[in-house]
C-alpha positions in Angstrom: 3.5 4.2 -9.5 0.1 4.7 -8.3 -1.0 5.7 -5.0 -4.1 6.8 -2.9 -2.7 8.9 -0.3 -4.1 12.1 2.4 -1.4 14.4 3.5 -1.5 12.3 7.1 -0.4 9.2 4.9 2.2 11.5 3.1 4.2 13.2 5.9 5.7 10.4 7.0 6.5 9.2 3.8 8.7 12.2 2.5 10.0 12.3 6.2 11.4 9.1 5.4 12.9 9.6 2.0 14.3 13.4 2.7 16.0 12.1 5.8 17.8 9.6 3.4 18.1 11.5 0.2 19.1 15.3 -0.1 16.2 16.3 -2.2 14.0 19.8 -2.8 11.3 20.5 -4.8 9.8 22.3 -7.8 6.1 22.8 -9.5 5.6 21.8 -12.9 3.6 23.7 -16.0 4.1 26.8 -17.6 4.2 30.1 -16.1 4.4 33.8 -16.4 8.4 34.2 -15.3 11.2 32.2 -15.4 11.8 32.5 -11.9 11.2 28.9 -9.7 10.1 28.4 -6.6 11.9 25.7 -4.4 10.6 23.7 -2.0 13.5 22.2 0.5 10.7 19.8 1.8 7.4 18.6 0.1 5.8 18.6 3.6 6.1 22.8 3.1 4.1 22.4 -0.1 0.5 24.4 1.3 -1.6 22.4 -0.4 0.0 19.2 0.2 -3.0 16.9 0.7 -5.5 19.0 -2.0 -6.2 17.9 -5.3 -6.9 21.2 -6.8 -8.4 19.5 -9.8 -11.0 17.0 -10.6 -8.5 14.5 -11.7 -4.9 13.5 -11.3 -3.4 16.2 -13.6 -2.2 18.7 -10.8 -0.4 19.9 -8.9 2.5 18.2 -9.8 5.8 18.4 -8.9 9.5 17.7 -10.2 12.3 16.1 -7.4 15.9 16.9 -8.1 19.0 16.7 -6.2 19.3 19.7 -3.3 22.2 21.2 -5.4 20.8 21.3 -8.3 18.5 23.8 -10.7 16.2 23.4 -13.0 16.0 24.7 -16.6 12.9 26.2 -17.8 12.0 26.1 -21.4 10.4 29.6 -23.3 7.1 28.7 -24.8 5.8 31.6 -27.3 2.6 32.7 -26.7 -0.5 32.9 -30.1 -0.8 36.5 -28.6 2.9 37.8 -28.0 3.5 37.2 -24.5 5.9 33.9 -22.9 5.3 31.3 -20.6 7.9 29.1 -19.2 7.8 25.5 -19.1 9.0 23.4 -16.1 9.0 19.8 -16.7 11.0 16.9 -17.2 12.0 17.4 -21.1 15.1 19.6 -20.5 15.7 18.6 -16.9 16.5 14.7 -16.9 17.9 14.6 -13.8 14.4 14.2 -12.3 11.5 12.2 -11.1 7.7 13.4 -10.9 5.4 13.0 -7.8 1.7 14.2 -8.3 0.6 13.8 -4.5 -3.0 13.8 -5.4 -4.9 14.4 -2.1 -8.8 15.6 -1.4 -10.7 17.0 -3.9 -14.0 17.1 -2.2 -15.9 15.8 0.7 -15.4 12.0 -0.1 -13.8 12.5 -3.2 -9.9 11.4 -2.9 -7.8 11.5 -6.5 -4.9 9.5 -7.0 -1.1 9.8 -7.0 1.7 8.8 -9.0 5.4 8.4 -8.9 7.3 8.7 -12.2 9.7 9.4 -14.6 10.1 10.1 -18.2 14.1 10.0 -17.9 16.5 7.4 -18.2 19.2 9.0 -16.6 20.8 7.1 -14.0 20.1 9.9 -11.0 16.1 9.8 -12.2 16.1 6.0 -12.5 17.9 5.8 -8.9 15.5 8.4 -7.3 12.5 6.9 -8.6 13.4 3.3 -7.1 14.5 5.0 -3.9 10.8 6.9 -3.7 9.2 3.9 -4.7 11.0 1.4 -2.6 10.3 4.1 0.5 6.6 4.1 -0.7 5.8 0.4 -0.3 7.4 0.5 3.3 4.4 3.0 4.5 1.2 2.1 2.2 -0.7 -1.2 1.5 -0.7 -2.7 -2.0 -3.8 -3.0 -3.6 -4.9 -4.9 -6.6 -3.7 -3.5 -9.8 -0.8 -2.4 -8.2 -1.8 0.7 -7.0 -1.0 1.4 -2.8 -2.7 3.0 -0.2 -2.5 5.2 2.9 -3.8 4.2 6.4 -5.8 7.5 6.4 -7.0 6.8 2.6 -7.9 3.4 3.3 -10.5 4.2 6.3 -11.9 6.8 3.9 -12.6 4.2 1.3 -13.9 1.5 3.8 -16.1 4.8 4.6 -17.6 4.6 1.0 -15.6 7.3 -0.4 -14.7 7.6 -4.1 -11.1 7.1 -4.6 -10.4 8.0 -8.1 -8.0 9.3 -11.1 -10.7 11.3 -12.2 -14.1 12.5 -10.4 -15.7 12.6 -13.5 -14.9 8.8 -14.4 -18.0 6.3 -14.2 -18.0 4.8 -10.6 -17.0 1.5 -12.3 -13.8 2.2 -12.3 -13.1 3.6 -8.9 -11.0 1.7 -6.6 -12.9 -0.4 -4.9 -12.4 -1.7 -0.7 -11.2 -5.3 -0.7 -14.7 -7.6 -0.8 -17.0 -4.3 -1.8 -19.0 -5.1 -5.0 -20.7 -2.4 -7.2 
């Protein structure tokens, strides 16, 4: 599920779902220790709001019930050295949700709600956060939705985007605008 959202348009959002659904909070990739930082509410996340890359790749993070863990997988490094995975292969009992946010001054990069699991907690967690998600933010064509904040920004001629570095043919575009 696709969404154009600033961390204005978020908050209420995951105040909604996390005072209906015991939930926390984990950052995907791979990293130096196996340890895993929790997060007991997105809204704690510091850069909530910031898309720390030019396009929808990261941050992202993974939901999972508040009682449970995730698993982290050992990737062996070319030069010796491990990371450690966190992601949904060995932890099914998860959705995804890349908040996207601000990458730059009128630049705003997409969101997305997913999941790669067919496990009946994901598949109930992801209708939960989507249902919740349509309740707060307009659809737009394609099916994508939109923040009140993120939809003044684009009536403001700002670039709402998956990727900054996509031809501006392809960025979502205020209802009526033409190229």
């Amino acid at each position: 599920m696709r969404f154009f959202a600033t961390k204005h348009d978020l908050l209420p959002f995951i105040i909604d779902v996390e005072s209906r659904l015991a939930v926390r909070y984990c950052a995907t990739g791979l990293f130096d220790t196996s340890d895993v930082l929790y997060y007991s509410s997105l809204a704690l996340v510091p850069e909530l709001g910031i898309a720390e890359q030019v396009s929808a790749q990261s941050p992202n993070y993974l939901v999972l019930a508040s009682n449970s863990t995730i698993q982290t997988r050992a990737i062996p490094q070319r030069k010796g050295s491990v990371n450690y995975a966190i992601d949904q292969l060995i932890n099914p009992d998860t959705i995804t949700i890349r908040p996207g946010g601000i990458f730059r001054a009128e630049v705003l990069i997409e969101g997305t709600i997913g999941t790669a699991s067919k496990s009946k907690y994901a598949l109930s967690t992801y209708k939960f956060f989507r249902r919740t998600l349509t309740k707060h933010f307009k659809k737009l064509e394609f099916g994508c939705y939109i923040g009140s904040e993120a939809e003044s920004f684009l009536k403001q001629g700002w670039r709402l985007v998956q990727s900054e570095l996509q031809p501006k043919e392809y960025d979502q575009k205020a209802k009526g605008a033409s190229d």
